[in-house]
N, C-alpha and C positions, 0 to 999 in steps of 0.2 A: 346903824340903820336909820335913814333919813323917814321922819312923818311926814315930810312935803314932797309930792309929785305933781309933775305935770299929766297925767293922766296912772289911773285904778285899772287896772283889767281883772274884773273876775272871773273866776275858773281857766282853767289852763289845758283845754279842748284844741282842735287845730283850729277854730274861730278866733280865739283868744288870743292863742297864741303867735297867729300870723298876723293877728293886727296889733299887738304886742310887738312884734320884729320888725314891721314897717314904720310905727310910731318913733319906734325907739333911733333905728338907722337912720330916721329925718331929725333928729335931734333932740325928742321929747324923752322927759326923763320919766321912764313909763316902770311900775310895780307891778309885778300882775300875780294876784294871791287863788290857791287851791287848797281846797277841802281835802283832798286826796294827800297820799304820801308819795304820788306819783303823777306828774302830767301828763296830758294826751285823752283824757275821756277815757273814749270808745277804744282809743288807736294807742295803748300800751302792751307790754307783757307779763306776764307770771313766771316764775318756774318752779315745775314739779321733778322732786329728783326718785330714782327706784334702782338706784346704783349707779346711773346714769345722770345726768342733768339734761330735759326738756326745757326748750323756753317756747312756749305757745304766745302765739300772735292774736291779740283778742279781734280785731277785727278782720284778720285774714282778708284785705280789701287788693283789688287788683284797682287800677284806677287808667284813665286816659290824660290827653293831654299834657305828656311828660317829653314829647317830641320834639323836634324842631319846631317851633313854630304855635306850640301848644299853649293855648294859656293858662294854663297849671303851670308849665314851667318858666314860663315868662315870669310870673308871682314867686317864686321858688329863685328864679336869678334876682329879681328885683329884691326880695329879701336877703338875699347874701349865702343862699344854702344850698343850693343843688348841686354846684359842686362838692360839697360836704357829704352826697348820697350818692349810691349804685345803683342803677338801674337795669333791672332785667327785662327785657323786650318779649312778649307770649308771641308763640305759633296760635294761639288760637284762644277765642274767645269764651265760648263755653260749650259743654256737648248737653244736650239734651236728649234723653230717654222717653219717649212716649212708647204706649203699648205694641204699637206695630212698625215702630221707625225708630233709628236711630238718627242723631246729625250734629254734627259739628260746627259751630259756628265759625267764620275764618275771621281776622283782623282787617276785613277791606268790604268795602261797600258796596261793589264790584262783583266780588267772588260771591258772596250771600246773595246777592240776588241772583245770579246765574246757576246759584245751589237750588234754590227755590222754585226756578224755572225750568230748571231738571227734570226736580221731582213734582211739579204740577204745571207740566207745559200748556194744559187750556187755559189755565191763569196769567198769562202770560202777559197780555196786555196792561191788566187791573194790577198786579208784581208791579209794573216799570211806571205806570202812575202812584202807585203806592210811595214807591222810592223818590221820584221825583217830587211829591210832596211831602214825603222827609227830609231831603234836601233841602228848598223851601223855607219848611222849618228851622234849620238848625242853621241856615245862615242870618235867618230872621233875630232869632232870641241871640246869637253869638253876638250879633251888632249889637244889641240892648245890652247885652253887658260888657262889651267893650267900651260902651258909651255911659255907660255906668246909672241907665235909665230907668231900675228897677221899681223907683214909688212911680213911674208913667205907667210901667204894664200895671202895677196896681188900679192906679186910676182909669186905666181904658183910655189914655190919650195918643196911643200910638197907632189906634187901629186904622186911621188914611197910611200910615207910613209903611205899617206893616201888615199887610191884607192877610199872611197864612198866621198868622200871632190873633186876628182879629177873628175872622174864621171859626177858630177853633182853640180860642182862651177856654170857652170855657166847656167845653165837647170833652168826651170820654175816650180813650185808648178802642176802647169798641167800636163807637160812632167812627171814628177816622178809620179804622180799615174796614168797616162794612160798607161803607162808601166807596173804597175804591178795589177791595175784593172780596167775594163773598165764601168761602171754602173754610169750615171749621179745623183742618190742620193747620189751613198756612195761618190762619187766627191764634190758632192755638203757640204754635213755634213765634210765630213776632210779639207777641202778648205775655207769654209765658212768665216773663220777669217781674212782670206786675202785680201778681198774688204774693211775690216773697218779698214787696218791695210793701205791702200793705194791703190791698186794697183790691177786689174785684173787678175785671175790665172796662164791666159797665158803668164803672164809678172811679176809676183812676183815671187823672188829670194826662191828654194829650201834651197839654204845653209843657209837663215836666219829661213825662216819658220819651217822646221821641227827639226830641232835640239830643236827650241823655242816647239814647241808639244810636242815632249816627254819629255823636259824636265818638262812639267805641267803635263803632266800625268802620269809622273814616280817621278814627288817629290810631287806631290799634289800643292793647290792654299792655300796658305795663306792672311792675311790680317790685317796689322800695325795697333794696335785701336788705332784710332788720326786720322787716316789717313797716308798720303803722310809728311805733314806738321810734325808729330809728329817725325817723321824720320828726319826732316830735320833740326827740331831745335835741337837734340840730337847730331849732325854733328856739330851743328856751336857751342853747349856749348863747347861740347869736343873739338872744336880747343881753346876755349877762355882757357879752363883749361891747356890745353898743353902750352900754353904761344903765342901763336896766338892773332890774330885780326880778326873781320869781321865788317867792315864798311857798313851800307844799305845809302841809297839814295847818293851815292857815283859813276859816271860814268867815266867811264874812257873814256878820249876822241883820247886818244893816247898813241902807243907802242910806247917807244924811242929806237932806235937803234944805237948804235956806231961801224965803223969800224965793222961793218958783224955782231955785237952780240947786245944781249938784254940788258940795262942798267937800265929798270922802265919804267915808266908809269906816262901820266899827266891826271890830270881830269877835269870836263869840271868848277871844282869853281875854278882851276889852279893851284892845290897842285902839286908839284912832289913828288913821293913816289921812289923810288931805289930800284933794286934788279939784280940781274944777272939771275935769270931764272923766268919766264916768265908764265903761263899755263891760256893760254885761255878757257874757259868754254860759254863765249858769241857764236853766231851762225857763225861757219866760215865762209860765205860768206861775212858778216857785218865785221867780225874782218878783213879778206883779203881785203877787196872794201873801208873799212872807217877806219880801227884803225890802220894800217902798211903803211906804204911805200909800195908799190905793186915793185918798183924797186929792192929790196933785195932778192924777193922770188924767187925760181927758179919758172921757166915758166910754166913745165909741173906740177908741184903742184899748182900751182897759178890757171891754166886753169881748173884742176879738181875738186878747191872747189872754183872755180866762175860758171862752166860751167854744173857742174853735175843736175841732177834732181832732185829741191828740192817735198818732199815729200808735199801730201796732207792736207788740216784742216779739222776740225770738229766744228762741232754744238753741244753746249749743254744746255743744260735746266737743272734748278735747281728749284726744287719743295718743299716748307713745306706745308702738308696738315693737316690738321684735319681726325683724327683715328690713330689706331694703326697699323702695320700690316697684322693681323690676319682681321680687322675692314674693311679696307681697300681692301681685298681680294686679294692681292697679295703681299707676301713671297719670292720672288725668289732674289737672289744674283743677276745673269747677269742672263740677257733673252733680245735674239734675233727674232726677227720677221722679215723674207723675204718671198716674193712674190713667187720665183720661185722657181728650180733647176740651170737654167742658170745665172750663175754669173756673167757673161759678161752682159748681158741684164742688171740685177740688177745695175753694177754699173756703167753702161748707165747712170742709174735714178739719182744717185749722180751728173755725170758731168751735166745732166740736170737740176738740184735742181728742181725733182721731188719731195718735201719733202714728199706731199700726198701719195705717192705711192711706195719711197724709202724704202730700208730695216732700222728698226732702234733697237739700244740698249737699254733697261730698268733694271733699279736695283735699288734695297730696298738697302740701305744705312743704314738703322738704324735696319735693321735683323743684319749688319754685324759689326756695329758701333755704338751700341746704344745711348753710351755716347755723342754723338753731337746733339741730337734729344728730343725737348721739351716731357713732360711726355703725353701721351695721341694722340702724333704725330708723323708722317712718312715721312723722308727727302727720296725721288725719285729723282733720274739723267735719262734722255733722252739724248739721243746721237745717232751722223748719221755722216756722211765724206761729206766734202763740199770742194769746190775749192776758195782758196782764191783771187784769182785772179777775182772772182765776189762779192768778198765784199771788198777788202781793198783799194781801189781807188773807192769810188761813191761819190758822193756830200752828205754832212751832211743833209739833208730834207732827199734823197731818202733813204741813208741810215737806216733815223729812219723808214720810212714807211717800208721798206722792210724787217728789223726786228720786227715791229709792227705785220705784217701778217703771218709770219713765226711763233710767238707766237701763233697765234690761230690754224695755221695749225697743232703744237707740242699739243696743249690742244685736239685735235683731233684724231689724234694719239695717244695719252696715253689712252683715251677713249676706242679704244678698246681693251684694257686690264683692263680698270679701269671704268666702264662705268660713275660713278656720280663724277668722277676726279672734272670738274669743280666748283660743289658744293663745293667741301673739299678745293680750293684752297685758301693758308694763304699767300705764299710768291711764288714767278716764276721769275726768273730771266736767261735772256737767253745770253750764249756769243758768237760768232761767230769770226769766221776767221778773223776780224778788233781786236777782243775783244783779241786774241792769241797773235797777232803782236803787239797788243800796251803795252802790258804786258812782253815781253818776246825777242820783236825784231827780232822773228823769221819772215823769209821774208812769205808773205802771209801766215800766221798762220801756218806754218808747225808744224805739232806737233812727226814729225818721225827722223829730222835732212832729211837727203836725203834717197828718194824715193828709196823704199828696193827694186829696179827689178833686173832680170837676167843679162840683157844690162851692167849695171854698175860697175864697177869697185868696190872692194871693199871698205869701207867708211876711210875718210882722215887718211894715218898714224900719229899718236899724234906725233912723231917726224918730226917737221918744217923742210925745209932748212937753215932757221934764226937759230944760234948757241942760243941757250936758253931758245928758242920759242917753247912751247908743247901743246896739245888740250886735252880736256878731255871733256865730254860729247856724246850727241847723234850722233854727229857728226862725231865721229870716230868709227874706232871699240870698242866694238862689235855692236853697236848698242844702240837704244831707249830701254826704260819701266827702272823700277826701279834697277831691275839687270844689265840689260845691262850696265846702265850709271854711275853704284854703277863699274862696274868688269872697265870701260875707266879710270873713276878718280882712281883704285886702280893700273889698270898696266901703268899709265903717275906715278905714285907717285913712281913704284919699277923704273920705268927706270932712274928717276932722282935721286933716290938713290943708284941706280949700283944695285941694288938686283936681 
């Protein structure tokens, strides 16, 4: 094992590790070390056996952009790996349940609005402006990151270039469709995804959300068979093939800095490894507060990724039952079940951990991913937004009680979609906002990097003030999900190659 590299990548996230894959297939002799026994973050597997073998997908993520033409898979050829994966193409985006309607989302931008006009024909005008400035949108920010202009939207220099980016940088998901239609359902159904995504509508960032819609309804929803995981070990061969390293149960306990710049890294069994550039993938706050000297950094950076609003956690339930699908009577990909029209109210009920009464998500896993799913059975995910900051500090007894009750309240809740659930159940395993953080080191199980609201500044530039020091991951731009964190580690990889 060599101590000299051309570049460190910590943690072994899809951030890390795609900028890991790029460095390395341009010729750099790139290390990239994990705290974990296993890479991928967010995006690996577990397996629980009950005479069976389950393998549960932790992040159950459907993702866009895997198409012709996609830039998720364009980053994905240019890394040397989509050949390396399967791709399954969805009917349909997600259904949603509200109290008096049901609806399906379809994979076209098209069809959804002509769904929408259906079912609220006097809207009809305010619908096709609506859309029309989601369009707008999503070809506005698609050029910024093709052009790889990410610290310009920071800065606000693009706003002559880009009039709908300008608009409505810094506008809320509510403000942009109350402007262009006023009807508390069709608010409620385009809005939806935004309480489970974090954040209240009248406080979730426009410039993140809607670009992210159309682009799922103008490329369609795909979905990695493996999962998350299957992606993410295709990532770490192809760095091993490129002539790379990836070390697991490896943490690094410190950035070393000489004279203003990056020299390596020590870990905590006290190897030094060397390199001149640096790319952190761990959670900014943890790398700024525990891995750096905080004296090197400049202030007004240091202050915005200690000080900003880290994003919310979630709840999830992982289920092996007895039937099949069909046996089982529920089929659906993603399926949302909320209480009201007012979202505000709804995600009231989260910061309450109302779980009883909270909006929650359901999806068949093995409709979508067979191959992880014993023959004659059905892996189901449940999932809800929880505040980490009521589960990651409790004493170890209340702790176990309070995920003890939580499980039955989730067996309850699936029940009414699944009414004999608790009959069928072989395996349940539940993780919670302690279960995020201790995994992952995200502070209170954040699972967004920092809370995607209007208020905020856009997320940390991957270029440090530390000469050598760069971020990749959710933590910067563009963002969280599997694209997002795929397009951070691919444009930290062109900047340190001059490309």
């Amino acid at each position: 094992m060599s101590f000299e590299w051309d570049a460190i990548v910590i943690g072994a996230g899809i951030g890390g590790l795609s900028c890991a894959t790029l460095l390395s297939r341009n010729g750099m002799k790139v290390l990239v070390l994990e705290r974990h026994d296993k890479v991928g973050g967010y995006a690996h597997q577990f397996v629980r056996r009950a005479g069976k073998e389950y393998r549960f997908d932790v992040a159950h993520h459907n993702t866009n952009g895997l198409r012709e033409g996609g830039r998720f898979r364009a980053i994905m050829e240019e890394m040397g790996v989509f050949d390396k994966l399967k791709i399954r193409h969805l009917d349909e985006v997600i259904t949603l349940k509200f109290p008096d309607f049901v609806i399906t989302i379809p994979p076209s931008v098209s069809l959804f609005r002509e769904c929408l006009i259906e079912l609220f024909p006097k809207h009809k005008d305010g619908i096709d402006k609506l859309f029309a400035t989601m369009k707008s949108f999503y070809e506005e920010t698609s050029a910024v990151m093709e052009q790889g202009r990410f610290d310009e939207v920071a800065r606000g220099s693009l706003l002559i270039e880009y009039p709908t980016i300008s608009k409505y940088m810094t506008a809320s998901i509510e403000e942009f469709v109350a402007e262009h239609v006023q009807n508390p359902k069709i608010a409620g159904t385009i809005c939806l995804m935004s309480i489970f995504l974090g954040a209240k509508p009248k406080r979730f960032s426009a410039l993140w959300y809607f670009p992210w819609l159309y682009g799922v309804l103008d490329q369609g929803l795909d979905h990695i068979q493996g999962g998350g995981y299957a992606y993410t070990l295709a990532m770490r061969d192809a760095i091993k093939s490129y002539g790379g390293e990836v070390l697991t149960k490896t943490e690094v306990e410190r950035i070393l800095v000489e004279r203003g710049k990056c020299v390596g890294v020590k870990t905590k069994k006290g190897d030094r490894f060397d390199a001149p550039v640096i790319v952190c993938n761990a959670p900014a706050p943890v790398a700024f507060e525990k891995l750096i000297d905080s004296s090197v950094v400049n202030p007004d950076y240091l202050h915005q990724a200690l000080k900003s609003e880290i994003s919310l956690s979630a709840i999830k339930a992982f289920l092996g039952v007895k039937g099949t699908p069909s046996e089982i009577g529920f089929e659906k990909n993603d399926y949302v079940v909320v209480g009201s029209y007012d979202l505000d109210s709804e995600f009231d009920r989260f910061m309450a951990e109302d779980f009883a009464g909270s909006p929650f998500m359901m999806s068949n896993n093995t409709v979508i991913n067979p191959g992880d799913t014993p023959e004659g059975r059905t892996i189901i995910q449940w999932g809800t937004v929880a505040d980490g900051k009521n589960w990651c500090w409790l004493p170890k007894e209340t702790y176990k009680n309070k995920k003890a009750d939580l499980t039955e309240v989730i067996i309850k809740r699936i029940s009414e979609v699944i009414p004999d659930i608790r009959d069928r159940i072989e395996v349940i395993e539940v993780g919670t906002p302690h279960t995020m953080e201790r995994y992952t080191l995200n502070p209170n199980g954040a699972i967004s990097g920092y809370a995607l609201t209007s208020n905020q500044r856009p997320n940390l530039n991957p270029c440090t003030p530390v000469t050598g020091l760069f971020l990749a991951g959710a933590w910067t731009f563009p963002g969280p999900g599997f694209g997002g964190t795929t397009m951070s580690g691919a444009n930290t990889a062109r900047i340190i190659l001059g490309k």
